[in-house]
GUFI-290597 format. One record per residue (C-alpha): x, y, z. Coordinates in Angstrom, 2 decimals, always signed. Example, Ala and Ser with C-alpha at 12.3 -4.5 7.8 and 13.67 -1.06 7.14 Angstrom:
<atoms>
[[+12.30 -4.50 +7.80]]
[[+13.67 -1.06 +7.14]]
</atoms>
This chain:
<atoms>
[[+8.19 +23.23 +28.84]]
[[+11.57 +23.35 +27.83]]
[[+14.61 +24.09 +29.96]]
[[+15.74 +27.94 +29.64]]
[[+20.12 +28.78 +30.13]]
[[+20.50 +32.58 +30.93]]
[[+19.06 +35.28 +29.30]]
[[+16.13 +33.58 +27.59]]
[[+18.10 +30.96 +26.02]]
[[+16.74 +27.45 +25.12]]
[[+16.44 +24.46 +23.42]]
[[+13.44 +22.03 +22.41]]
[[+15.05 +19.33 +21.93]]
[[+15.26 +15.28 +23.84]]
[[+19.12 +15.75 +24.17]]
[[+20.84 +16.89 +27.53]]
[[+20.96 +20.48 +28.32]]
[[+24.93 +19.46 +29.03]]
[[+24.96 +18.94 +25.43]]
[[+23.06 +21.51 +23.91]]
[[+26.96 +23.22 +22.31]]
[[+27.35 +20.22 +20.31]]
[[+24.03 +19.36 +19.08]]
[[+22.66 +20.68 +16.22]]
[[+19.08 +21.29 +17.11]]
[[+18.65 +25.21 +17.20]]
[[+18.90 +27.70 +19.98]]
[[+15.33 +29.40 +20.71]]
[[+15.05 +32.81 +21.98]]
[[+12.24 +32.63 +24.65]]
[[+11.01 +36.23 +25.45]]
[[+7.32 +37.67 +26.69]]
[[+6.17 +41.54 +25.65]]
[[+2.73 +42.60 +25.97]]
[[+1.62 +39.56 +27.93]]
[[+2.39 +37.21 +25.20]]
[[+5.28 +34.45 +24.80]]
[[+7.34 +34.19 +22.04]]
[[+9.80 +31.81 +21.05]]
[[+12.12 +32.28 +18.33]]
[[+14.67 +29.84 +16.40]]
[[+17.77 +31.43 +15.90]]
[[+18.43 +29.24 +12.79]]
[[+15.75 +30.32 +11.18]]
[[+16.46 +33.73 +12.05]]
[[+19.89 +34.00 +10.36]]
[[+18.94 +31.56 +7.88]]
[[+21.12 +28.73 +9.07]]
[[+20.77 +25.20 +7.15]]
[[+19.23 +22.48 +9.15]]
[[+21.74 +20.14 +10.89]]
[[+24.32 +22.86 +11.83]]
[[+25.57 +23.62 +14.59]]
[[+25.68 +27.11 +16.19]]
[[+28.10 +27.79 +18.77]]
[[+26.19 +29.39 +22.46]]
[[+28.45 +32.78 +22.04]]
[[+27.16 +33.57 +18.92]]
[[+23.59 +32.53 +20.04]]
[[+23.76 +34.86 +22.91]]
[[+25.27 +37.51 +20.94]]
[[+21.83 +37.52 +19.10]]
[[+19.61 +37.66 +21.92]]
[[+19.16 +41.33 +22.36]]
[[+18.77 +41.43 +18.84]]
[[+16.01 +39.63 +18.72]]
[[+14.05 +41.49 +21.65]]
[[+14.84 +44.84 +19.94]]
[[+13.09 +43.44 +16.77]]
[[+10.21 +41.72 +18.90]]
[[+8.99 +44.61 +21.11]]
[[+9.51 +46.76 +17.41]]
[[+7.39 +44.47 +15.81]]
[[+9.35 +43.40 +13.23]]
[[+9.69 +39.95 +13.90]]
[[+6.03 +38.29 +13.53]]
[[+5.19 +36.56 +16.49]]
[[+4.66 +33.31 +15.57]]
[[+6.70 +31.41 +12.48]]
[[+4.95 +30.96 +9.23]]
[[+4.00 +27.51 +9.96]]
[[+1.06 +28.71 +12.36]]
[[-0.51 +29.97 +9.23]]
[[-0.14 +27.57 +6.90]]
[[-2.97 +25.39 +6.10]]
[[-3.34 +21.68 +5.26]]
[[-5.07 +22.49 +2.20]]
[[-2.64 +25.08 +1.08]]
[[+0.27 +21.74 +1.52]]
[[-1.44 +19.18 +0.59]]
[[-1.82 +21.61 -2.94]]
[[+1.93 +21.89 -3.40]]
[[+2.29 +18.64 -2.52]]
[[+0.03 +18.07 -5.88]]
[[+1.69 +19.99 -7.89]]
[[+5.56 +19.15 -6.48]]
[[+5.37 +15.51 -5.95]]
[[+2.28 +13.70 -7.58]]
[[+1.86 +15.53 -11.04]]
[[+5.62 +15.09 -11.80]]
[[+5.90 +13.86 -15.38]]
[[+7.62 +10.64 -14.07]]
[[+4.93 +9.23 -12.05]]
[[+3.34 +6.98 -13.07]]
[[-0.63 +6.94 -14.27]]
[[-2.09 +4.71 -11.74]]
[[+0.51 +6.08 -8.80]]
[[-0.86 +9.52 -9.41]]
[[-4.75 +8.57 -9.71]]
[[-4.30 +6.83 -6.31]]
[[-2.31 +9.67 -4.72]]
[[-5.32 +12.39 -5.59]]
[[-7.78 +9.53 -4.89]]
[[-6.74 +9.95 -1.15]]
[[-5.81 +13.49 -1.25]]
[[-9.29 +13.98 -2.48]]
[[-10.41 +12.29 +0.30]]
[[-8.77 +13.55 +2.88]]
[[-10.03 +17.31 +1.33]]
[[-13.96 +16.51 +1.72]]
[[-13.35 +14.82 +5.60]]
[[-14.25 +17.00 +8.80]]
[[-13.06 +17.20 +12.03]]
[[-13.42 +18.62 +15.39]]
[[-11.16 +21.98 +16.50]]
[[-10.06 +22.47 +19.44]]
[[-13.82 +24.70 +20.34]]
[[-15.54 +20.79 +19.36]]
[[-16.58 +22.44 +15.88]]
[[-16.67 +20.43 +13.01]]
[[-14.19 +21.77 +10.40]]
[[-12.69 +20.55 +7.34]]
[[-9.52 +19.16 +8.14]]
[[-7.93 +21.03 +5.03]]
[[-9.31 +24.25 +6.79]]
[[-7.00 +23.40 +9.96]]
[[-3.32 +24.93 +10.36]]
[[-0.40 +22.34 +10.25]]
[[+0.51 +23.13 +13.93]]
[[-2.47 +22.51 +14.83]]
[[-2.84 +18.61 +13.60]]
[[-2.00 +16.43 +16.40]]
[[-2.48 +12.37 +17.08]]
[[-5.88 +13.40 +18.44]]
[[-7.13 +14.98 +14.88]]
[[-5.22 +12.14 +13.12]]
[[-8.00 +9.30 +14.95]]
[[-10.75 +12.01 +14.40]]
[[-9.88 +11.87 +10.55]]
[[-9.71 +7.91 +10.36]]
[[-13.45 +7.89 +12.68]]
[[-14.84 +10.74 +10.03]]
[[-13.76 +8.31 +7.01]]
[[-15.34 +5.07 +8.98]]
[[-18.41 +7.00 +9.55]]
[[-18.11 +7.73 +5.56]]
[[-17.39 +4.29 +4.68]]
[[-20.75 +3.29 +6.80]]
[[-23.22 +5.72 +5.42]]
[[-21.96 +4.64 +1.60]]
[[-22.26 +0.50 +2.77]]
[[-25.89 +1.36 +4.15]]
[[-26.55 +3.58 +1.33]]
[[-25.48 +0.74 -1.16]]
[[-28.03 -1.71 +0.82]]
[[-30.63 +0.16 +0.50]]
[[-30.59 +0.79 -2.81]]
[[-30.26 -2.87 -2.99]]
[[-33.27 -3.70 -1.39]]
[[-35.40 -1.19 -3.68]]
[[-33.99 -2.44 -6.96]]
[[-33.57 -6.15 -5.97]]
[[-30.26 -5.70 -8.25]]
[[-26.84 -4.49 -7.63]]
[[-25.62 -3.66 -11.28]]
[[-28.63 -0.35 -11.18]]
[[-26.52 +1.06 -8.52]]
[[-24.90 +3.87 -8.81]]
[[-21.06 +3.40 -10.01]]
[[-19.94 +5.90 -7.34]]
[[-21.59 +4.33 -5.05]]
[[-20.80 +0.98 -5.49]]
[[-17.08 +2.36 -5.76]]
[[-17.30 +3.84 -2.18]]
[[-18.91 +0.95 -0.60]]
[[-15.82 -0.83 +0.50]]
[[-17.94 -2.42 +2.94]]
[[-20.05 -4.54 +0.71]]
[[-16.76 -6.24 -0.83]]
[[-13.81 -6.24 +1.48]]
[[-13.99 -8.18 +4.77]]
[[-11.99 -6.30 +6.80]]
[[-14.83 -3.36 +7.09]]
[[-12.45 -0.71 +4.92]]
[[-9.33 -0.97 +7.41]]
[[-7.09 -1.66 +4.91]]
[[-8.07 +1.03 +2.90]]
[[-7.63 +3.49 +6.12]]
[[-4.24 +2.18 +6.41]]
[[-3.20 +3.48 +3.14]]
[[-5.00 +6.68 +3.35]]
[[-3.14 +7.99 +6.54]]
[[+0.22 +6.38 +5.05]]
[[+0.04 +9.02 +2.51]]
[[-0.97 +11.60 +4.64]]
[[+2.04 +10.76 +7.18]]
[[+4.79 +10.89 +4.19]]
[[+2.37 +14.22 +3.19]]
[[+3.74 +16.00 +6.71]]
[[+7.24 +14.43 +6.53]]
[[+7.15 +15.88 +2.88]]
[[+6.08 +18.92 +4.39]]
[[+8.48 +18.71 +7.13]]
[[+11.93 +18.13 +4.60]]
[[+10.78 +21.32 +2.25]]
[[+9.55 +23.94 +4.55]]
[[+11.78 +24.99 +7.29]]
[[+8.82 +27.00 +9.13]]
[[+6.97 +23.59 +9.70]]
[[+8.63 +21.16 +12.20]]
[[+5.20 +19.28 +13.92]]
[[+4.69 +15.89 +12.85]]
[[+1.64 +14.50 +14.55]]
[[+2.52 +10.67 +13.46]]
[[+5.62 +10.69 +15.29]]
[[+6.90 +12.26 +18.85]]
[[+10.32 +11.89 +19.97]]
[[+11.20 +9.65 +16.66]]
[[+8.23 +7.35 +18.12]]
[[+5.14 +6.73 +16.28]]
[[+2.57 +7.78 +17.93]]
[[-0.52 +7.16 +15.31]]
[[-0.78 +3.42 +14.72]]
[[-2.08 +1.10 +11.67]]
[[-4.61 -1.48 +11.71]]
[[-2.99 -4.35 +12.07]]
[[-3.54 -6.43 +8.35]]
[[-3.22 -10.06 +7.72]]
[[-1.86 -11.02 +4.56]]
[[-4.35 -13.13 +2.37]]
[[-3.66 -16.42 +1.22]]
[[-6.81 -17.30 -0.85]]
[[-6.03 -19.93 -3.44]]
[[-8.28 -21.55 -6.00]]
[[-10.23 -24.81 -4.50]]
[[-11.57 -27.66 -6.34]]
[[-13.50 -26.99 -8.61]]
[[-13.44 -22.91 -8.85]]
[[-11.14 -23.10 -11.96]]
[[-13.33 -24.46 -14.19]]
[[-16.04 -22.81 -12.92]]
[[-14.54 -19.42 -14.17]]
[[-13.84 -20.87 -17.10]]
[[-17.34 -21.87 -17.56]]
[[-18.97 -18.62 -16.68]]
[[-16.57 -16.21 -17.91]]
[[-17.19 -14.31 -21.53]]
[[-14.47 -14.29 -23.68]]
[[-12.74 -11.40 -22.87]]
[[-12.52 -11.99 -18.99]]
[[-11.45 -16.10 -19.93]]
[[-8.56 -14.86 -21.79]]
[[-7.73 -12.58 -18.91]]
[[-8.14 -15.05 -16.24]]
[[-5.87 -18.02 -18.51]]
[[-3.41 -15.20 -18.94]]
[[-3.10 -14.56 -14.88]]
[[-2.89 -18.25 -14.65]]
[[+0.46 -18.69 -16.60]]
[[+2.15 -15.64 -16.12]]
[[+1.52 -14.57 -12.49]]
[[+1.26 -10.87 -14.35]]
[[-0.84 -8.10 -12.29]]
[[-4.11 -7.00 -14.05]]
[[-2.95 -3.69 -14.61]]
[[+0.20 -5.31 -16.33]]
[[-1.93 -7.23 -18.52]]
[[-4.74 -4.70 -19.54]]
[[-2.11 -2.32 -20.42]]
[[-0.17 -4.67 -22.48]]
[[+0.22 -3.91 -25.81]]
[[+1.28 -6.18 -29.02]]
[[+4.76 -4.72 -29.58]]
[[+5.30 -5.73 -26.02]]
[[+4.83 -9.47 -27.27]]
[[+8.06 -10.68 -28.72]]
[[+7.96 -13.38 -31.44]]
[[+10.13 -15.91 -32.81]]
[[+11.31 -16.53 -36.27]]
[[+8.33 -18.60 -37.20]]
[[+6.27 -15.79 -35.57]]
[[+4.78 -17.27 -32.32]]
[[+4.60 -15.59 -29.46]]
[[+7.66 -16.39 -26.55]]
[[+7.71 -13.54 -24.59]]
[[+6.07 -10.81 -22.53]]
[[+8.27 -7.19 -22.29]]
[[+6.19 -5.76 -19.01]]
[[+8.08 -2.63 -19.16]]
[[+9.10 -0.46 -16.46]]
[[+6.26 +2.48 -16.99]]
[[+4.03 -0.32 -17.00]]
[[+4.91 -2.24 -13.77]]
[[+3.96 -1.66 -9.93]]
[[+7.92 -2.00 -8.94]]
[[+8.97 +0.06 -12.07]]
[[+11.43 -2.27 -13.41]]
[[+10.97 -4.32 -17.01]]
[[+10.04 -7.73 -16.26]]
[[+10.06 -10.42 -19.12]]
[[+7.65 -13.14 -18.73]]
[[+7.91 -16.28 -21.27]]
[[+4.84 -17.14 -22.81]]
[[+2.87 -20.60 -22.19]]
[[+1.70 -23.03 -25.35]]
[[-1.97 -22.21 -23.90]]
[[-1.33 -18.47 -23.59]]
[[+0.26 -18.44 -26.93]]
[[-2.70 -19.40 -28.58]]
[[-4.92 -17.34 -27.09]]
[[-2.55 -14.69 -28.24]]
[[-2.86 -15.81 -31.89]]
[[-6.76 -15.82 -31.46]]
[[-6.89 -12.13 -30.01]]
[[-4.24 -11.03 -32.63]]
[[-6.65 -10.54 -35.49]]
[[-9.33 -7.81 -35.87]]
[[-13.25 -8.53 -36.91]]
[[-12.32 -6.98 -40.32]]
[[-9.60 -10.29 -40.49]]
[[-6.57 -7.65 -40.15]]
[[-4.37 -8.12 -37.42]]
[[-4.34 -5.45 -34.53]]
[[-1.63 -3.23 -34.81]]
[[+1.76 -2.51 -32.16]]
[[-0.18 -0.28 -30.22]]
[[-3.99 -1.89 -30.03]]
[[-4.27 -3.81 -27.01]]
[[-3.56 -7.33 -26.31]]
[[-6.79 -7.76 -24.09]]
[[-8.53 -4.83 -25.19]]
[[-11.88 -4.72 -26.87]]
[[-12.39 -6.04 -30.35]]
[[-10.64 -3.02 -32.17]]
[[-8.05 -3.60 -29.71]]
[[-9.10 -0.61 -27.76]]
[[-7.77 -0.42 -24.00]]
[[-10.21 -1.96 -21.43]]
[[-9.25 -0.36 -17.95]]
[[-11.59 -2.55 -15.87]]
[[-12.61 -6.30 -15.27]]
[[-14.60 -5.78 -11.84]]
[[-17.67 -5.71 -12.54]]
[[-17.20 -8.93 -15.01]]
[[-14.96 -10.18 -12.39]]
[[-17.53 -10.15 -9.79]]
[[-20.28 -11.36 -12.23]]
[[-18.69 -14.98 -13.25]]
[[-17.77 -15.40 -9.46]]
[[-21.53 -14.91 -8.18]]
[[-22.90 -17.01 -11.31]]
[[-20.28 -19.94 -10.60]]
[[-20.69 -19.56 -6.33]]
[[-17.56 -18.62 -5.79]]
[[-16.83 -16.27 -2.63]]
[[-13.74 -14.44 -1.23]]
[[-11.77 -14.86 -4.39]]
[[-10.47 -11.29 -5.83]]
[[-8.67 -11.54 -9.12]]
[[-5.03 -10.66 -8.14]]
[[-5.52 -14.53 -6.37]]
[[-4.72 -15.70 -9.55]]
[[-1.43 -13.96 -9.31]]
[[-0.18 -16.05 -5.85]]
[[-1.95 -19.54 -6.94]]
[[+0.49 -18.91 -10.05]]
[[+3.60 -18.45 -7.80]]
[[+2.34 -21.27 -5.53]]
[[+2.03 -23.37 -8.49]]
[[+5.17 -23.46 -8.91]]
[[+6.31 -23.31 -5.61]]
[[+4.46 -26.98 -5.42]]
[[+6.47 -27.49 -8.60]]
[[+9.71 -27.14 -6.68]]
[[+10.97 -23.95 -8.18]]
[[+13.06 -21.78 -6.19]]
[[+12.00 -18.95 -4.43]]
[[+14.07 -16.28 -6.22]]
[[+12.78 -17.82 -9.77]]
[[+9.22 -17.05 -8.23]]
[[+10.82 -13.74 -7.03]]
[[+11.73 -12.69 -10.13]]
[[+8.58 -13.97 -12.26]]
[[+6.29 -12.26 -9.72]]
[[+8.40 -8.91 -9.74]]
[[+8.80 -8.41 -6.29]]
[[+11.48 -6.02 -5.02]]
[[+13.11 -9.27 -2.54]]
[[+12.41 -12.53 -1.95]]
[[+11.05 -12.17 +1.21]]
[[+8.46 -10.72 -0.11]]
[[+7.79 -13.12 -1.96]]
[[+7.89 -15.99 +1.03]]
[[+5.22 -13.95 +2.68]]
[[+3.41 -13.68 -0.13]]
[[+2.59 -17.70 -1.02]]
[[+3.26 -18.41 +2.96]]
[[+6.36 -20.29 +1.58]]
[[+7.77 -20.77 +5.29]]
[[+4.63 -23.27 +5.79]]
[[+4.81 -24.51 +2.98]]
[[+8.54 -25.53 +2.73]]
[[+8.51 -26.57 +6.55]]
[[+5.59 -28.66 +5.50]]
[[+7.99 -30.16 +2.55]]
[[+10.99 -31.01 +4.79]]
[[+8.94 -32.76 +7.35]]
[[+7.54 -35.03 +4.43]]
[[+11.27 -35.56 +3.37]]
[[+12.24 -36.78 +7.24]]
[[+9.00 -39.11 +7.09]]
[[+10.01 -40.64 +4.14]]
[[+13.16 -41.82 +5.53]]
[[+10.97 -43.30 +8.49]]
[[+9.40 -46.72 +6.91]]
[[+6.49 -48.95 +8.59]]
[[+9.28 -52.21 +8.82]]
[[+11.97 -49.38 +10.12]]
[[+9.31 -48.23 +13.24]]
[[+8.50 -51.95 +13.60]]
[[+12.02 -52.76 +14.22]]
[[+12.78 -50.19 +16.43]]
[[+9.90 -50.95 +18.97]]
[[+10.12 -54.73 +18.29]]
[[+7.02 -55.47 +17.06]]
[[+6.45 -58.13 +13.83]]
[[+4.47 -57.01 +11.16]]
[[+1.39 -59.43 +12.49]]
[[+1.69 -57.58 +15.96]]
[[-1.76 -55.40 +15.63]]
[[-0.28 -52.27 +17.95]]
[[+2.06 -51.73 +15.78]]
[[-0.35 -49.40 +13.57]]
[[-3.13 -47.59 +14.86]]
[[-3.78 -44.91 +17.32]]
[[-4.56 -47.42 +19.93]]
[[-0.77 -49.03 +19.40]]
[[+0.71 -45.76 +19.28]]
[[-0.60 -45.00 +23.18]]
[[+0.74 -48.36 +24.15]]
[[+3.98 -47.76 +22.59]]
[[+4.43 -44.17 +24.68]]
[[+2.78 -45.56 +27.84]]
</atoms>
C-alpha cells in the first residue's frame, strides 16, 4: 500500500517519500466515494509526458479537482488499462510491429507463429476458471498467469508428442502422419522436452507487454518484471556443440538425393544458414571473367542479422553450382530461379523431412542440419583462422558470439597447452629429474608416482 502525504496525496513508486518533489514518477490522487477506492495519476490527468516532473503545489492544487469530477462521475473509476484486453494488444501489436513492410518474411511468420499460440492457450482467473488468456485484461496478468501459460503450452506440447506416438504405433510409419502434427510434436525431435521453444514463446510475449507498456500510457503492469527485477524466469539452455563424427559425412553423402547432397556440400563450405541458402538466387552468385562462380552476395533481406554477407565460393561448391545452373530443357536457369530450388529452379522452402530421412537411413542421431553450419566454423577454427575471420564468415553480430558458438575457449585453451608441451621434451624431463634414458621410471605412470613421492 503506498505511503499517502496530506490530503490524499501519493506516490507508487520504490523511491523515498523524501524524494517524491524531484522524481518524476507521478503524483496519485487517492480518494474513496461510495465505498469504493480510487486512485488517480495526475499525469495522466493533465496529459503530462512520461518522465516529467510535476512540482507538489501544483499537484495539490489539483486535488479538489479531481474529487469534484470523481463524486460527479466524470472521471471513470478505473484507467483504461483495466479494460483492455490481451487479445485486443496483442492485435495492434500485429498490425504496428510485425506486419511492417520492413520485416522480414521469416521474422514475421515466427512472430504470428507464437502470437497464434499464445491466442488458442487457457488459463485459470482469479475464480480457478479456465479462460483464454487473450480473454484476460492486461492488469490482470501477473507472474502467476505467466507459469500458468508456459504449464498450458507443456500440457499442449504433451498431448501432440502422445498424439504423434500413437499414430505411430497404428501406421507403423511416421511420414502418414499428419504434417501438423508432426510440426507440433516438438517432443518427438528436440531433447530438451520443448523448453527451448517455451523460452522463445514468453520472450515475445515479455517484449509484447513492454511494447505495450512504451505506447499506451493507461497500461503500466508488467508481470515479467517488479521493481526493474525479473520476476518470470527462462529455462536455463545449454548451447549445443554437436559436430560431425567419423564416419557421418560420408554417410550423408551416401544417402542423400541430389537435391539435399548439394545442400549439405554447400553448408559444408560456406557455413551459410539454410534459410540463406534456399533463398539464394543466381544473380546473387557473382562470376568472374571466365564465368565461374567466386562469390556468394547473402543480402541483407535475406540474412538472420540483416546485414549483406559475401561468402567466396569453394572449387567443390563451384561445380556443383555449374551442375545446378542448367535447366532439364539444357537452358540455364535464369537471375531469379533458385540456386537449390527444384529442377525449374523453383524455390524449395523445406529440407526436414529429407533431412531427417538420410539421417535415419545412414544411423545418424542428434545431428540437426544447422550442425553443418558450426563444424564449418570449427573447421577452420582447427585450421588456425582467427576468430573474427570466423566471425565474419558466420555473420554473427560479435565475436563472442561466435567463441560460444564452436566452444572456442576449450578449444584454444586446449591449443596453448599443446604449445607449452611441446616445449617440454622426453630428454628435457629426463634431465631435470636425473634420470638416463635406460632408467625405466622415467616413463610410465608407475615412474611418474615415484618421481612425486
Amino acid at each position: 500500500m503506498p505511503k499517502v502525504t496530506h490530503n490524499g496525496l501519493t506516490k507508487r513508486c520504490e523511491c523515498k517519500q523524501t524524494q517524491w518533489t524531484k522524481c518524476a514518477h507521478p503524483w496519485i490522487v487517492r480518494f474513496h466515494t461510495d465505498g469504493r477506492e480510487h486512485f488517480v495519476s495526475l499525469h495522466k490527468y493533465v496529459g503530462w509526458p512520461k518522465g516529467s516532473v510535476m512540482p507538489k503545489t501544483q499537484a495539490l492544487k489539483l486535488v479538489d479537482k479531481v474529487r469534484t469530477e470523481l463524486r460527479d462521475g466524470q472521471i471513470r473509476k478505473r484507467s483504461a488499462a483495466t479494460a483492455t484486453t490481451v487479445g485486443a494488444v496483442i492485435e495492434a501489436y500485429r498490425e504496428r510491429f510485425v506486419r511492417v513492410p520492413t520485416r522480414r518474411q521469416h521474422a514475421r511468420v515466427s512472430m504470428e507463429g507464437h502470437l497464434d499460440m499464445v491466442a488458442r492457450l487457457s488459463v485459470p482467473d482469479a475464480r480457478g476458471r479456465q479462460v483464454p488468456f487473450v480473454d484476460l485484461r492486461m492488469r490482470d496478468v501477473t507472474p502467476a498467469t505467466i507459469e500458468a501459460l508456459r504449464h498450458a503450452r507443456r500440457l499442449e506440447l504433451a498431448a501432440a508428442d502422445a498424439a504423434y506416438t500413437e499414430v505411430v504405433r497404428l501406421t507403423g510409419a511416421g511420414k502418414d502422419v499428419p504434417t501438423d502434427l508432426r510440426r507440433r510434436s516438438r517432443l518427438r525431435t528436440r531433447g530438451k522436452g520443448g523448453e527451448v521453444g517455451l523460452n522463445r514463446l514468453l520472450a515475445r510475449l515479455r517484449h509484447l507487454f513492454s511494447w505495450a507498456i512504451a505506447r499506451y500510457q493507461e497500461i503500466e503492469h508488467h508481470p515479467f518484471r517488479k521493481g526493474g527485477i525479473a520476476v518470470v524466469k527462462l529455462a536455463k539452455e545449454t548451447a549445443r556443440s554437436r559436430r560431425l563424427r567419423a564416419g557421418e559425412e560420408d554417410g550423408l553423402m551416401m544417402h542423400a538425393g541430389p537435391h539435399l547432397k548439394s545442400v549439405i556440400l554447400a553448408g559444408l563450405q560456406t557455413g551459410a544458414r539454410i534459410g540463406e541458402l534456399l533463398s539464394l538466387q543466381w544473380h546473387q552468385v557473382e562470376r568472374d571473367a571466365q564465368d565461374r562462380p567466386v562469390r556468394l552476395r547473402l543480402t541483407a533481406d535475406k540474412t538472420k542479422t540483416s546485414r549483406t554477407r559475401i561468402l567466396p565460393v569453394p572449387r567443390m561448391l563451384a561445380a556443383i553450382l555449374d551442375m545446378r545452373q542448367t535447366a532439364p530443357d539444357g537452358r540455364r536457369h535464369g537471375d531469379h530461379a533458385y540456386v537449390f530450388g527444384n529442377e525449374v529452379g523453383e524455390q524449395v522452402e523445406r529440407v526436414q523431412t529429407a533431412w531427417e530421412t538420410c539421417c535415419r537411413a545412414a544411423g545418424i542421431a542428434g545431428l540437426h542440419f544447422h550442425d553443418l553450419r558450426r563444424e564449418f566454423g570449427s573447421r577452420l577454427l582447427d585450421a588456425g583462422v582467427p576468430l573474427t575471420t570466423i566471425q565474419t564468415y558466420l555473420g554473427h553480430t560479435s565475436v563472442t558470439t561466435t567463441a560460444k558458438y564452436l566452444e572456442a575457449d576449450q578449444l584454444l585453451v586446449a591449443t596453448a597447452v599443446d604449445a607449452i608441451e611441446r616445449g617440454w621434451s622426453d630428454d628435457r624431463i629426463r634431465t631435470l629429474f636425473g634420470l638416463s634414458p635406460e632408467t625405466p621410471e622415467a616413463t610410465g605412470v608407475g615412474g611418474g608416482r615415484k618421481l612425486l613421492n
